[in-house]
N, C-alpha and C positions, 0 to 999 in steps of 0.2 A: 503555404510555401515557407521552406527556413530563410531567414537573412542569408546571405551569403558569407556577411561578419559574424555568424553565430560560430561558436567554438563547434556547434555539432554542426553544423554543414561539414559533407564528407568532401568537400573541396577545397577547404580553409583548414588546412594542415599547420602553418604559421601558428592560429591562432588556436587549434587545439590541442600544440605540442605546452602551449603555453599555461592554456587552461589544467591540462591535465598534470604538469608539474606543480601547479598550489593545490590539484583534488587528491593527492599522493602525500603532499608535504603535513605533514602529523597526524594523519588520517588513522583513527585509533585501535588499535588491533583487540581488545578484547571487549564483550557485550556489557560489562559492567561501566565500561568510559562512557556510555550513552545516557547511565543514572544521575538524575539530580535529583535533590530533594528541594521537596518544597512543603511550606508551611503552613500558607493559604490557599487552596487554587484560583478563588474569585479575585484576589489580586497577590499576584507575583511581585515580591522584591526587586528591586534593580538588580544584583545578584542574578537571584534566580533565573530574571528574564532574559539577561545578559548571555549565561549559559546555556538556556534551551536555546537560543537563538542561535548562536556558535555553533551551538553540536546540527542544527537541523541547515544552519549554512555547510556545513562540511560533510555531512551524510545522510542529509533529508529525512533527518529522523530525530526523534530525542525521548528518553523515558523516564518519565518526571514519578516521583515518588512520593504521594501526599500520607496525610494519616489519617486519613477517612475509612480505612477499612473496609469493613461488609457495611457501610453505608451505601442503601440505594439513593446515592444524591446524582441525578444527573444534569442541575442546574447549576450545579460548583465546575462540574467537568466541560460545560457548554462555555461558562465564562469563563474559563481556563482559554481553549481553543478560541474566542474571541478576540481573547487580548495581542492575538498573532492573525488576526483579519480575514479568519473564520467563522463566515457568518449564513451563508446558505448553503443547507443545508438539501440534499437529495432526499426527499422523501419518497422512499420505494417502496411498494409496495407491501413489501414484508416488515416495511418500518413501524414503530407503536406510532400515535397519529402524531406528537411530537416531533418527526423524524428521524430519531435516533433508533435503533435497533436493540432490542432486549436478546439476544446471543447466549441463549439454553436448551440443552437437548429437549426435544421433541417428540425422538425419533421413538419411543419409547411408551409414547400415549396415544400416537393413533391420531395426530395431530396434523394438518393441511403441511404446517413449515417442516415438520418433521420428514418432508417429503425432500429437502435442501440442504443439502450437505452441511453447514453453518449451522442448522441446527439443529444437527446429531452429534452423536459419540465419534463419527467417524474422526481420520487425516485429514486435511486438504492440502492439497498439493500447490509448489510456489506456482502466484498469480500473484496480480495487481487487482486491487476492486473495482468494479462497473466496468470491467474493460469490455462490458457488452452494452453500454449506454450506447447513447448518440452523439454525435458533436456538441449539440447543445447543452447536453449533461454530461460532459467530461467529468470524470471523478477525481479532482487534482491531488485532495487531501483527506488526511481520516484523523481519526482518533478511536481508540481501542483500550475501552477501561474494565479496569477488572471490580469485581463486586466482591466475587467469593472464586477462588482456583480447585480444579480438582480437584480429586484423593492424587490419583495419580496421572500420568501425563496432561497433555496441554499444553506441551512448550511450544514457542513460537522460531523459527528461523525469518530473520532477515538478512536482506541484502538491499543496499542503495541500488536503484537502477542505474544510477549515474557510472556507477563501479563498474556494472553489467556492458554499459555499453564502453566504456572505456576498453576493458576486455578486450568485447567484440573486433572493435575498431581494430586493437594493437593486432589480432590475430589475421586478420582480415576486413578492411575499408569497406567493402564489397556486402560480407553483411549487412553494412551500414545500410547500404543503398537498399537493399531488398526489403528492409525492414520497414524503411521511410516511403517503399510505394505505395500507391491512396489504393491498390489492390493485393496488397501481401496479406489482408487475413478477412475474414468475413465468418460474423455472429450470426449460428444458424437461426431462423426466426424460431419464435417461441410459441408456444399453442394454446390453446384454454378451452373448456367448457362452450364458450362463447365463438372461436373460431383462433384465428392469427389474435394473439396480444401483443407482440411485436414483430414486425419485419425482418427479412435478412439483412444485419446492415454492416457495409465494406468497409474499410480504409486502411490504417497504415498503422504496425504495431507502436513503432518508433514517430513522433511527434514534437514539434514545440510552439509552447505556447506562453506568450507573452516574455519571451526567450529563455524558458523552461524546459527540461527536459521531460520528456512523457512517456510511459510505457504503461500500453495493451500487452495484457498475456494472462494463459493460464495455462496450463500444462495436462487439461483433462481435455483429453484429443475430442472427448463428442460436445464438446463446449463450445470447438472454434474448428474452422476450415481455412488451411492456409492456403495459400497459393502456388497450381500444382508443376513448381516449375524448379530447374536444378537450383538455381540462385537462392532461391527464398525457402529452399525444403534443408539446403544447406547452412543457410543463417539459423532458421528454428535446430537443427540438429546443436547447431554449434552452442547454440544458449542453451539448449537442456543440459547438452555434457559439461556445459562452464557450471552450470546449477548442480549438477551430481558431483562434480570435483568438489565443491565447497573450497573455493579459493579465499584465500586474505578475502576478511571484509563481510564476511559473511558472519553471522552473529545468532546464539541461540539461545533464551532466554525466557523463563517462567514470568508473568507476570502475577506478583502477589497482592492481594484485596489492598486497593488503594492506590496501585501501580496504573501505569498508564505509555501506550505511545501515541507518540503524537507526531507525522510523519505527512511527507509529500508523497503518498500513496506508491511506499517504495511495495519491492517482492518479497511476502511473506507468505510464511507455511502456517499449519498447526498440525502438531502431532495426534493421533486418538489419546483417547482419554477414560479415565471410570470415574463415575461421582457415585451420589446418595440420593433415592429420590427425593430426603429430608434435607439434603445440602446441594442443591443441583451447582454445576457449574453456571457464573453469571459472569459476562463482559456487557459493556454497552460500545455500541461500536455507531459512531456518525461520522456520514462519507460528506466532504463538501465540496462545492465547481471553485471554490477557493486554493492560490496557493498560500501557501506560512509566507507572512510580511513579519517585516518590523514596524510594529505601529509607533513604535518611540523614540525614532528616529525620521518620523514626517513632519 
């Protein structure tokens, strides 16, 4: 259940006229105001942590810029994410036993993940990650590091969800609600070898949690089954056409070796791509039930 003093409860208007005038007030219009650089990643400057912290308070995102290159380091980028109270990690199935996900086409050797759109040459279309877990594995936050970027495409579109639903709300409350039913959308179960791997499992695109906002979505219609009713067939319509408009706030952006975001598991794309089978495209991507804290101000 939301608070009913949450900004997003669709009933507390007061207090989301409010909210939504400081998520407006310098909210930055271009994808390069999202970069910082940084010098260490195992420990960040006061500075530095100062600013990812600010950019991921005002658009759940931040893209920190180290000089690590085509270093396959992915103990510098774990302790990066730590120092912001990211610390479990979802280990999916597809993850290296680490956790983390090594994110290079596949598709191309005949390989099981090659089988996963993540990792192939394809697009993928705006979604949020694990918005097919369970409650107990919400996917709050990620991080997405680059190793090596391709010859060509692989850009990323973002968009804060916070933005998305502000949106939503100003055009219509009513989305709100369709969105927040614990039956607006349901994960068809998953199959294997072995029988059902996972369940059909139901609940509610829109969520909060520990008075966060949360968004389930992905935009590949045989991924998810919403619910088939005019309210909630009209809330999804309205979020794709807000996603195809590309409104204020939406951000598109290369990430180059050494680059990085680091983000409250906002909505992001990637474009197709070509590489070299001598240069493959590499990200390391770690999803966590964690949201971005300030650990230096506890």
């Amino acid at each position: 259940m939301i608070p009913l003093d949450s900004p997003f409860h669709p009933d507390n208007e007061a207090g989301y006229q409010a909210w939504r005038s400081a998520k407006l007030a310098g909210y930055p219009s271009r994808g390069e105001e999202l970069i910082v650089p940084v010098k260490d990643p195992t420990k960040l400057t006061a500075a530095e942590y100062e600013a990812i912290w600010r950019l991921c308070q005002k658009t759940n995102m931040a893209i920190y810029a180290t000089d690590l290159g085509e270093a396959e380091d992915k103990e510098s980028i774990r302790r990066l994410a730590a120092q912001f109270g990211l610390e479990h990690l979802d280990a999916n199935w597809l993850a290296d036993e680490d956790g983390i996900s090594s994110l290079t086409p596949q598709d191309e050797e005949g390989k099981a993940r090659g089988e996963y759109i993540p990792y192939t040459h394809h697009r993928i279309r705006w979604h949020t990650d694990g918005y097919y877990n369970p409650p107990e594995r919400r996917i709050f936050a990620m991080t997405l590091h680059c190793v090596r970027e391709a010859d060509e495409g692989g850009e990323n579109d973002l968009m804060d969800h916070e933005l998305a639903y502000l949106y939503l709300r100003d055009a219509n409350p009513e989305h709100i609600r369709a969105l927040m039913a614990e039956d607006a959308m349901t994960i068809p179960a998953r199959t294997d070898e072995m029988g059902v791997a996972r369940p059909d499992e139901m609940g509610p695109a829109l969520l909060v949690d520990n008075g966060q906002l949360h968004l389930r979505y992905t935009a590949r219609t045989k991924s998810i089954a919403w619910k088939q009713d005019a309210r909630t067939l009209a809330a999804v319509k309205a979020l794709e056409d807000l996603l195809a408009d590309r409104p204020a706030g939406v951000f598109t952006l290369k990430l180059k070796p050494g680059m990085g975001l680091l983000c409250n598991n906002v909505l992001h794309t990637r474009s197709g791509f070509t590489d070299r089978p001598e240069h493959r495209r590499l990200l390391y991507r770690a999803r966590y039930h964690d949201h971005i804290r300030n650990l230096r101000q506890q």
